[in-house]
C-alpha positions as CSV (number, residue, x, y, z in Angstrom):
1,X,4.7,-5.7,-21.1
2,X,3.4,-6.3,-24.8
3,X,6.5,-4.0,-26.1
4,X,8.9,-6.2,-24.2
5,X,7.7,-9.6,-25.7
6,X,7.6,-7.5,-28.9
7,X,11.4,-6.9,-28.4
8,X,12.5,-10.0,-27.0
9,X,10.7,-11.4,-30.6
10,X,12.9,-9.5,-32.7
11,X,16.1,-10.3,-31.0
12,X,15.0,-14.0,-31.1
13,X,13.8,-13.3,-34.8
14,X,17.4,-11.3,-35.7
15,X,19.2,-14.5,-34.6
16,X,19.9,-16.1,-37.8
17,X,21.3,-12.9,-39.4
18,X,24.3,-12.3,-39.1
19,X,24.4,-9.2,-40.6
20,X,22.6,-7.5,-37.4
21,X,25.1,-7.2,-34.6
22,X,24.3,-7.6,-31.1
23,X,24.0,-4.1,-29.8
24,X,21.9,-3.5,-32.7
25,X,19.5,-6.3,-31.5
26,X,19.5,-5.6,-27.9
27,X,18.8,-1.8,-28.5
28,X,15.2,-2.2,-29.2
29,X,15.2,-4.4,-25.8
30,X,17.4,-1.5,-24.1
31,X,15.1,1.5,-25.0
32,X,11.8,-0.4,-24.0
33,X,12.8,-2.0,-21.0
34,X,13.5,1.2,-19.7
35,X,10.7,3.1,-21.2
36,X,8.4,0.7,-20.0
37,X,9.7,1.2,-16.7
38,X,9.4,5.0,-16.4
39,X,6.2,4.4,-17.4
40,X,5.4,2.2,-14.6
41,X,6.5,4.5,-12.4
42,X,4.4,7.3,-13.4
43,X,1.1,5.9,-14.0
44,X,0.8,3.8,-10.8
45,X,-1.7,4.5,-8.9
46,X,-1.1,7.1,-5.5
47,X,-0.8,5.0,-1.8
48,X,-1.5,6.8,1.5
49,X,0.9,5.6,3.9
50,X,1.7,5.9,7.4
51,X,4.3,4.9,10.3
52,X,5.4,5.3,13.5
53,X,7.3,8.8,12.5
54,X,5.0,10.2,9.4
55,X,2.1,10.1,7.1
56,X,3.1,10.6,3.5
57,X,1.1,10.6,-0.2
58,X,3.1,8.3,-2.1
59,X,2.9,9.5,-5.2
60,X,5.1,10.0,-8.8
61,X,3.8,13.3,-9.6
62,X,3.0,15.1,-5.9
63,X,4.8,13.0,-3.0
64,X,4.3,15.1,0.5
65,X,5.4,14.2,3.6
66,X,4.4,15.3,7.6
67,X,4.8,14.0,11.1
68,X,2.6,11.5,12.4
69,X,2.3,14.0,15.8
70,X,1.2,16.8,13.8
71,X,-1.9,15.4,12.1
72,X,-5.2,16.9,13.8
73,X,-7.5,16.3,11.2
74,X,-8.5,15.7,7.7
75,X,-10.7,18.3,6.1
76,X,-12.8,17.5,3.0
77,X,-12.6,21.2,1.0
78,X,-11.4,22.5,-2.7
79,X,-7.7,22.8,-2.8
80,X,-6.3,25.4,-5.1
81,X,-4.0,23.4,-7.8
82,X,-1.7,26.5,-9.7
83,X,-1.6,25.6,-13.3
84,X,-0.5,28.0,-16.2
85,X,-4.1,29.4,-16.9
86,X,-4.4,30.3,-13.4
87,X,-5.2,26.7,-11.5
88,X,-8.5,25.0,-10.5
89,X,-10.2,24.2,-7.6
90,X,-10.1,20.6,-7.3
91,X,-11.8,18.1,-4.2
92,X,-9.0,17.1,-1.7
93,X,-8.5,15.4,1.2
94,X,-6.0,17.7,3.2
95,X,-4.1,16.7,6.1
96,X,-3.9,19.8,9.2
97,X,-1.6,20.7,12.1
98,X,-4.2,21.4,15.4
99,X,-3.3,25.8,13.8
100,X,-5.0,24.3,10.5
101,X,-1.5,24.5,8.2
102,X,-1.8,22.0,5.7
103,X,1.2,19.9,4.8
104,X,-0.5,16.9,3.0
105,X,-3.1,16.8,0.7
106,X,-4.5,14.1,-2.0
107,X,-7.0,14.3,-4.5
108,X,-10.6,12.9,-3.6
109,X,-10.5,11.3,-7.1
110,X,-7.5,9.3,-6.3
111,X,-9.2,7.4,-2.5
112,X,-12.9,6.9,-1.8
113,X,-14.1,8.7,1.1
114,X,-14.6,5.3,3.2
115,X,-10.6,4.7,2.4
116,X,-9.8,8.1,3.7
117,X,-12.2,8.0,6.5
118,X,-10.5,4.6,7.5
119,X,-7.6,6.1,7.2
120,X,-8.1,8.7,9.2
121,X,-9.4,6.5,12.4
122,X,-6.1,4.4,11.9
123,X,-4.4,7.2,12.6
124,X,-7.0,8.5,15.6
125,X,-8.0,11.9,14.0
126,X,-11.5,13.2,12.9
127,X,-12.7,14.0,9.3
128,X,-14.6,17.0,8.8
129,X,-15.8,19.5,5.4
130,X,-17.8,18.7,2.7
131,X,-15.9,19.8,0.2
132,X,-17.3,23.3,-0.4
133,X,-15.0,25.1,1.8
134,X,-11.8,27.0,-0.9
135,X,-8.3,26.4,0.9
136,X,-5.0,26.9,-0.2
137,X,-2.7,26.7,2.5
138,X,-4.8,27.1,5.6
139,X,-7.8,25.7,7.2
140,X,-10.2,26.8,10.0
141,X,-9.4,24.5,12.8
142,X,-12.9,25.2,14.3
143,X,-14.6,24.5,10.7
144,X,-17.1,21.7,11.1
């Protein structure tokens, strides 16, 4: 916000000089408009959301997506995140089929477990884990 006031100020500033034409001036205004944009887009915060059809993890970096139908419950355990030195375990909320195939997942850093867990009786399914269980792909349907 402070670098489009700061742009807007120099087109207003530029106006007595003639010498400065008017794509010059409204480059500045251009480039951080759009800038400013992107980077609203990227830093926002992640949203849970659900409908009728899916639950999705709306998100600009990780955006997942899974039927409503499929959800049978939300385990609390370490997801494996690949990364170039191999990846990290990091806490997650992940989002099971009733065989324990996970298609959604979201970082416990990003919602507070009484968000999740709210969350998760909105959409009429059970939380389980602690967060010490290591999945990747698959959880136990029968873990606690």
């Amino acid at each position: 916000m402070l670098t489009l006031v700061a742009a807007v100020a120099f087109v207003w500033l530029t106006l007595g000089n003639s010498e400065i034409s008017w794509p010059i001036r409204l480059l500045p205004l251009i480039v951080l408009a759009i800038g400013d944009t992107f980077a609203w887009f990227t830093i926002r915060p992640p949203v849970m959301r659900a409908d009728a059809l899916e639950v999705r993890c709306v998100n600009p970096l990780y955006g997942r997506r899974m039927r409503r139908s499929e959800v049978a419950f939300v385990f609390r355990g370490l997801h494996f995140q690949p990364g170039r030195a191999g990846g990290t375990w990091d806490k997650s909320y992940l989002f099971a089929t009733s065989d324990g195939t996970v298609d959604v997942w979201c970082s416990a850093s990003w919602f507070s477990d009484d968000g999740i867990t709210e969350f998760a009786g909105r959409l009429g399914v059970p939380v389980r884990g602690n967060f010490s269980a290591r999945v990747k792909d698959q959880v136990d349907p029968k873990a606690p």
